[in-house]
C-alpha positions in Angstrom: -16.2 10.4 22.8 -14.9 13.2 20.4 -17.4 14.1 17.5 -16.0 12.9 14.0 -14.9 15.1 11.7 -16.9 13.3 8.4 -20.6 12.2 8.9 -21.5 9.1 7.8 -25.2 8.4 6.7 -27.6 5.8 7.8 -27.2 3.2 4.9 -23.7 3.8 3.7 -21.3 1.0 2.9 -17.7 0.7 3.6 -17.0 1.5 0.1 -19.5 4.7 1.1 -17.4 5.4 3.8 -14.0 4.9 1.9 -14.5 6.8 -0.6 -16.0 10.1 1.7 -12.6 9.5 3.7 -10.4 9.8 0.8 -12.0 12.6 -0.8 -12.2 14.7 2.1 -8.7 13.6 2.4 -7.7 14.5 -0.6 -9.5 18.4 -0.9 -8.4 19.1 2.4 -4.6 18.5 1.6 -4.5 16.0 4.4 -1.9 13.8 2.9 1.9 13.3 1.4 3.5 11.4 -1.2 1.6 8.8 -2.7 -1.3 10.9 -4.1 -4.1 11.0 -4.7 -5.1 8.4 -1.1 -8.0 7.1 -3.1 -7.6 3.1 -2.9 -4.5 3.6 -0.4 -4.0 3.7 3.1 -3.9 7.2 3.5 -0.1 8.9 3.7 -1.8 11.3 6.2 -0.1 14.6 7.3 1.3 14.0 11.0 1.8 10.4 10.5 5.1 10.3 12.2 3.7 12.1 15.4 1.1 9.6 15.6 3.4 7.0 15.1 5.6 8.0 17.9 3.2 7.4 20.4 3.2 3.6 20.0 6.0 3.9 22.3 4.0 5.3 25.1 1.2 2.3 25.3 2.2 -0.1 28.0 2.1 -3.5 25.8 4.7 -2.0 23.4 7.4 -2.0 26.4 6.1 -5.3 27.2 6.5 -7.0 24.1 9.5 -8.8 22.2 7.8 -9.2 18.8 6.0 -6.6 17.1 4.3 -7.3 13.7 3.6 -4.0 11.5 2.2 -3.4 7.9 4.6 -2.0 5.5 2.2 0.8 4.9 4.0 4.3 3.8 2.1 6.4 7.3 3.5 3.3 9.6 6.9 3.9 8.9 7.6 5.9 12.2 6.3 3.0 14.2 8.6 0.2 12.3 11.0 2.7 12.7 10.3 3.2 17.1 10.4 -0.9 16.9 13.8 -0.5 15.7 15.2 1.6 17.5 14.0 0.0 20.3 15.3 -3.4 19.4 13.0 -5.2 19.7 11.9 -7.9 16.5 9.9 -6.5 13.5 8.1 -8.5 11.5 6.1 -6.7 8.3 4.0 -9.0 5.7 5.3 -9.5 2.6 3.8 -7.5 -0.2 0.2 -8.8 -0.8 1.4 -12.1 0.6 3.1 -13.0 -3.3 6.2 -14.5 -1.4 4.9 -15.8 1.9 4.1 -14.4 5.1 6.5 -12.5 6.9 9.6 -10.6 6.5 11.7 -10.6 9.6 13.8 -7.1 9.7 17.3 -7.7 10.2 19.3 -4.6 10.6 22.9 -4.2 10.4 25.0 -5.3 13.1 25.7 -1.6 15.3 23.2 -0.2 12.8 23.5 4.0 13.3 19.8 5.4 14.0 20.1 6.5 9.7 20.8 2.7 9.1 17.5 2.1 10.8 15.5 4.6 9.3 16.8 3.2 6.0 15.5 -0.2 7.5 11.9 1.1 8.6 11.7 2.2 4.8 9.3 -0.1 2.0 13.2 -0.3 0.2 14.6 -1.1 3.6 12.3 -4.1 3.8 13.0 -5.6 0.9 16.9 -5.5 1.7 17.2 -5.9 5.1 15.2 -9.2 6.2 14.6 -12.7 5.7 11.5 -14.6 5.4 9.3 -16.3 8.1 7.4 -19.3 6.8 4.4 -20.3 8.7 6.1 -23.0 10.5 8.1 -20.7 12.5 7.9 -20.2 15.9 6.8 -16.2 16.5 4.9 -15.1 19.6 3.3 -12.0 18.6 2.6 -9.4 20.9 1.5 -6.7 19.6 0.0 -6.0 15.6 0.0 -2.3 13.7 -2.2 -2.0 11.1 -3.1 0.8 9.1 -6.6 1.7 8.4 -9.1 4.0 5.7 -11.5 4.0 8.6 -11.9 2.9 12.0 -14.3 4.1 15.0 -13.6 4.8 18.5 -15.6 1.7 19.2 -13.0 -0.5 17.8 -14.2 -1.2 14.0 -12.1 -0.6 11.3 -12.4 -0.6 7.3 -9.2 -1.1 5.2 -9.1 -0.2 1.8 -11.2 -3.2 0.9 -8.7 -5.7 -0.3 -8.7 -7.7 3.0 -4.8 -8.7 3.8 -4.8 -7.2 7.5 -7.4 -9.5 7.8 -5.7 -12.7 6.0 -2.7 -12.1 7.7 -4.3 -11.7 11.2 -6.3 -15.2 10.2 -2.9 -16.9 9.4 -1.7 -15.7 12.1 -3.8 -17.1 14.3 -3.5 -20.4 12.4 0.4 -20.6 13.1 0.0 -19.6 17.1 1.5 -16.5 16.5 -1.6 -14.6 18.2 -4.2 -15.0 20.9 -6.8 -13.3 22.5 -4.5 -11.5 24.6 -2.6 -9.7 21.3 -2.9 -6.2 21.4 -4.0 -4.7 17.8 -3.0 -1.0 17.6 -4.2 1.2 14.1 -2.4 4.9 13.1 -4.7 7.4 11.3 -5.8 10.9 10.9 -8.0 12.7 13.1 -10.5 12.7 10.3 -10.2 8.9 9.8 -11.9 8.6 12.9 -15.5 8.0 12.2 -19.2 6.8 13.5 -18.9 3.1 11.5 -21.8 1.2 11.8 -21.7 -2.6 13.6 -23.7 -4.1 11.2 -21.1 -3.2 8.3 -18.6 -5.3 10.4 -18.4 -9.5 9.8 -16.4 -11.8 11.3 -13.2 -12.0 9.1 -12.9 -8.6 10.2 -10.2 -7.4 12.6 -10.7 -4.8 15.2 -8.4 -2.9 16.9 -7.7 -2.0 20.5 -5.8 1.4 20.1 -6.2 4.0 17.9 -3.6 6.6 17.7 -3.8 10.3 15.7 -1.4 13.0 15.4 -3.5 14.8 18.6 -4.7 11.5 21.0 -4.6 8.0 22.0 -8.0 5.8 22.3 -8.1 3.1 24.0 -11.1 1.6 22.0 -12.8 -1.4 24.7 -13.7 -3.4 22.0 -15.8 -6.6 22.4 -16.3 -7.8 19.4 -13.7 -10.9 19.0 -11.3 -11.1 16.5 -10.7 -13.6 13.8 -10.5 -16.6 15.2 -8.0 -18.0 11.9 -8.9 -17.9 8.3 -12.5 -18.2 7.3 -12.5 -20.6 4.0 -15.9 -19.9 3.0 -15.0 -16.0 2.2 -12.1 -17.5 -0.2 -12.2 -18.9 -3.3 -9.7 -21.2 -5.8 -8.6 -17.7 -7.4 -7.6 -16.2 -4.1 -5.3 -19.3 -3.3 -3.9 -19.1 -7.4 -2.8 -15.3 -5.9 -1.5 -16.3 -2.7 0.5 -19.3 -2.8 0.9 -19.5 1.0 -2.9 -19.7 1.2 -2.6 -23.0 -0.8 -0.2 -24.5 1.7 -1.9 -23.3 4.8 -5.2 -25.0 3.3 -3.4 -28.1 3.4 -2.0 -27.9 6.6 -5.2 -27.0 8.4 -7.5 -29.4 6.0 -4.5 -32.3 7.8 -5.7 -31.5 10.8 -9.6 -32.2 10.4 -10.3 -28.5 9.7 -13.1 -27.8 7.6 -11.4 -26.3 4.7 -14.3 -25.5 2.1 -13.9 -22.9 -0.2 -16.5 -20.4 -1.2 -17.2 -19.0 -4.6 -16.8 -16.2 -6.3 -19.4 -13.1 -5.7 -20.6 -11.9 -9.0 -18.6 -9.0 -9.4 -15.6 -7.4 -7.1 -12.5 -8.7 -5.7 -13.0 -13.1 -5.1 -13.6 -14.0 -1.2 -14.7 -10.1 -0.1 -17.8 -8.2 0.9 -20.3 -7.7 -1.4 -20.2 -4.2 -1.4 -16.9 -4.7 -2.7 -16.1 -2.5 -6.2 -13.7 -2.2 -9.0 -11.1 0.8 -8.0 -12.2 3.5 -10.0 -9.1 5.5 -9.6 -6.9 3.0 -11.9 -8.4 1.0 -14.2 -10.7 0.7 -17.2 -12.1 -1.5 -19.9 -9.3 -3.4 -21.2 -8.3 -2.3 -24.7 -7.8 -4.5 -28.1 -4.2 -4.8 -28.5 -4.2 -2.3 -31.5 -6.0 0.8 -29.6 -3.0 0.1 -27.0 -0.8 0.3 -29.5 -1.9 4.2 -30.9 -2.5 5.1 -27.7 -1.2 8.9 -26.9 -1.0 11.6 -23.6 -5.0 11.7 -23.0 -6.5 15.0 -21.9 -6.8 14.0 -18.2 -6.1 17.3 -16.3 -3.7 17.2 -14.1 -3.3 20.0 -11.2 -1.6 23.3 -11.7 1.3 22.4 -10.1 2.6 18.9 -11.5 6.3 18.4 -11.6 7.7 16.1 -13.9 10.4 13.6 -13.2 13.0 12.4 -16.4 13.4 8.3 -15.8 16.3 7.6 -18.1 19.0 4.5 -18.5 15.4 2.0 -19.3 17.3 -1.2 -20.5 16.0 -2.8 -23.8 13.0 -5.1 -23.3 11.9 -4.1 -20.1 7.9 -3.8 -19.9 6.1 -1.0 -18.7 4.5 -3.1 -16.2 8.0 -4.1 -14.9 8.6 -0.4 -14.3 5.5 0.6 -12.7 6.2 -2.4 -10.4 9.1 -0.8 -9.4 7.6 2.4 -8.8 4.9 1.1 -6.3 7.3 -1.0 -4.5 9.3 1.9 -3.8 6.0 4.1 -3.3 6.8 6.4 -6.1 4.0 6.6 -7.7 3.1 9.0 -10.4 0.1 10.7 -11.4 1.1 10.3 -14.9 3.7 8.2 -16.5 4.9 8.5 -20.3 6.0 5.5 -21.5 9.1 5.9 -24.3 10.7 2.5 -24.3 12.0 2.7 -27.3 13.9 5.7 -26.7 14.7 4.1 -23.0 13.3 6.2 -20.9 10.1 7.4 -19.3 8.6 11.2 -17.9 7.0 10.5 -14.3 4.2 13.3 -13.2 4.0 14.2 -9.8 1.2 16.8 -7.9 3.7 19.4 -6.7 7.6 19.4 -6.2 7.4 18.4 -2.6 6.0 15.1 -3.9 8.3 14.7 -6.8 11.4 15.5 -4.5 10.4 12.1 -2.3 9.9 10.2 -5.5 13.3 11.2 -6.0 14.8 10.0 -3.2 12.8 7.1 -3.2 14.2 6.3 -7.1 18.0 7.0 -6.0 20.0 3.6 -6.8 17.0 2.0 -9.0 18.3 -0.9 -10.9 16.0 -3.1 -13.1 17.2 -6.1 -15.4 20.9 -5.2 -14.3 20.7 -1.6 -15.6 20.8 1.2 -13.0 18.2 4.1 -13.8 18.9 7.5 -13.5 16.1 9.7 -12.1 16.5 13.9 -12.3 13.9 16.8 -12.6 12.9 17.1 -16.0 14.7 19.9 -17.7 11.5 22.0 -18.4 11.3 21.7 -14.1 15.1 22.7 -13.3 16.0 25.7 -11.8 12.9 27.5 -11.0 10.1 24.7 -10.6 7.9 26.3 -13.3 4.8 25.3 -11.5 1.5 25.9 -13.1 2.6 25.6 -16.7 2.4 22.8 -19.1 5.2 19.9 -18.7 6.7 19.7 -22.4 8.0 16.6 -23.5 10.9 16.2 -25.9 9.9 15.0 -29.1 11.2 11.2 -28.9 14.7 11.0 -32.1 13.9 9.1 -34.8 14.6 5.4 -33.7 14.6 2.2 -36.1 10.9 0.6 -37.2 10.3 -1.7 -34.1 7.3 -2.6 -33.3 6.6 -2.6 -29.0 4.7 -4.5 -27.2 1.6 -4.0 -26.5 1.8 -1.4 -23.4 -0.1 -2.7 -19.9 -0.4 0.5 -19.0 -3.4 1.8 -16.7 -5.4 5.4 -17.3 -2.7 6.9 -15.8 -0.2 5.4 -18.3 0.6 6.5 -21.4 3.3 5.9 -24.4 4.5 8.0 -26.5 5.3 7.0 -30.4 7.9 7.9 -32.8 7.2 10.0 -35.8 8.5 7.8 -38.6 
């Protein structure tokens, strides 16, 4: 057993060990585009080398059907399923539109076409949806991981849809005893994670690959054996509609389908030790505080990069737009909201991370209206790294009043000078 690179403590919790993994992460310059990793699944450096060894584990040659998160770092296995054509199945974003998307690449597709396939963009275009009625024999299940030990226990990043999907999938048949459940993660993510921190909604895993090894983990501990009702709660099935109609299904058959309720603070149906992501939010604001809200002095690093969003069609919300940007996994450190003026600046940690939010923006259309995203002028030609982004003072526009913005901490809007 190889030493782990982070310590954990006697005591900690797995938002303890979360958070030690993402920091580390994040001073060590251990990951790409998205940053900062803090309440992700960690982009981690080497992602695609880990990734490609998915290929080498006996089951995956074995196996017809291969289920695999849409996580940014998994994107080299989705694309090895691929290119190995063999069915790929990827949950739908936080389970909002059902289960599964079933990948269905071009007819001929060229090895680009596939890549474009394995993308988050790719996804969305290139499947169709899998209800829970279908019938899918899973295989083999990739999921991707904050934390996970060389015993077989793993932490996510605490919002629990590896495990809800695992549970439904068990519910549907799609998964037995014998399914194989594979994680991809740094060398770092690899850590001493204590048993008692692990219940039973939570899934293990059986392989672990890194950008330098393979572990083969020997777990014991069983896996969900289907949803666990009691962890859930009536806001958790108002989120996930497919929840509501696997309740009745299973509460048809006899099941015992009581809910739980809510814990006093965190997210409904989770661990206790569950907390509010720091990163992203605070208190919510009256309506008119929104309203004067201007840039705030968060410091942002030396090298930001800035990113001009322009061609924002009238009446599209802020919320709408950020939306967009995490479904495409292009998300800023900062964004400037100027609605009015239609568009908005996008701040990125170095221009290596703003040149993937640019490809990742390429061909963005929202309410009909196709966006154009450049470098900022203040960034072109020369990358002036290290000193302040300038924005253009917003021309004079007519008196209307916006609505109230919905932005987060790292959101801000900028107002005409009348």
């Amino acid at each position: 057993m190889t030493e782990p690179v982070i310590n954990i403590h006697p005591g900690a919790t797995k938002w303890d060990i979360r958070q030690k993994i993402w920091d580390y992460i994040e001073e060590k310059n251990l990951a790409n585009f998205p940053r900062p990793v803090h309440n992700r699944i960690p982009n981690f450096k080497g992602a695609f080398t880990a990734c490609a060894k998915v290929s080498e584990l006996p089951v995956f040659t074995q196996t017809d059907e291969v289920k695999v998160d849409p996580d940014k770092p998994l994107e080299g296995v989705r694309l090895a399923v691929l290119q190995a054509r063999k069915t790929l199945l990827v949950p739908t974003p936080r389970l909002q539109s059902g289960l599964f998307n079933k990948i269905t690449p071009p007819q001929g597709a060229s090895k680009e076409q596939l890549r474009v396939c394995s993308t988050s963009q790719g996804v969305k275009e290139f499947s169709v949806p899998v209800g829970l009625d279908a019938k899918v024999k899973v295989d083999l299940v990739v999921v991707g991981s904050v934390a996970v030990s060389e015993k077989g226990y793993r932490i996510g990043k605490g919002e629990g849809y590896a495990d809800m999907e695992y549970g439904m999938m068990v519910a549907m048949g799609a998964v037995n005893e014998s399914t194989v459940v594979v994680t991809v993660v740094h060398d770092c993510q690899v850590v001493d994670i204590p048993e008692e921190l692990i219940e039973s909604h939570d899934l293990t895993v059986d392989y672990i690959l890194t950008p330098t090894k393979v572990v083969k983990t020997e777990c014991k501990r069983p896996k969900p054996q289907g949803i666990i009702w009691t962890k859930l709660d009536t806001s958790k099935l108002e989120k996930i509609p497919i929840l509501k109609k696997l309740l009745a299904l299973e509460e048809q058959s006899g099941k015992d389908v009581t809910l739980g309720t809510a814990p006093a603070a965190g997210e409904p149906g989770f661990p206790a030790d569950y907390k509010p992501k720091r990163q992203t939010r605070r208190r919510e604001k009256a309506p008119e505080d929104r309203e004067s809200e201007t840039v705030s002095q968060r410091r942002l690093p030396p090298s930001v990069t800035t990113v001009y969003l322009g061609g924002i069609p009238p009446g599209l919300r802020v919320s709408e737009l950020k939306t967009a940007l995490r479904e495409r996994e292009a998300v800023p450190l900062r964004l400037t909201w100027q609605g009015a003026q239609h568009r908005a600046f996008l701040d990125y940690t170095d221009p290596e991370a703003a040149d993937q939010a640019l490809e990742a923006l390429q061909g963005l259309s929202l309410n009909g209206h196709n966006l154009q995203a450049v470098l900022a002028k203040s960034q072109r030609g020369g990358r002036r790294s290290g000193l302040p982004n300038r924005r253009p003072k917003p021309a004079t526009a007519p008196k209307t009043k916006p609505a109230p913005s919905e932005c987060s901490d790292d959101t801000h809007d900028e107002k005409t000078k009348q």
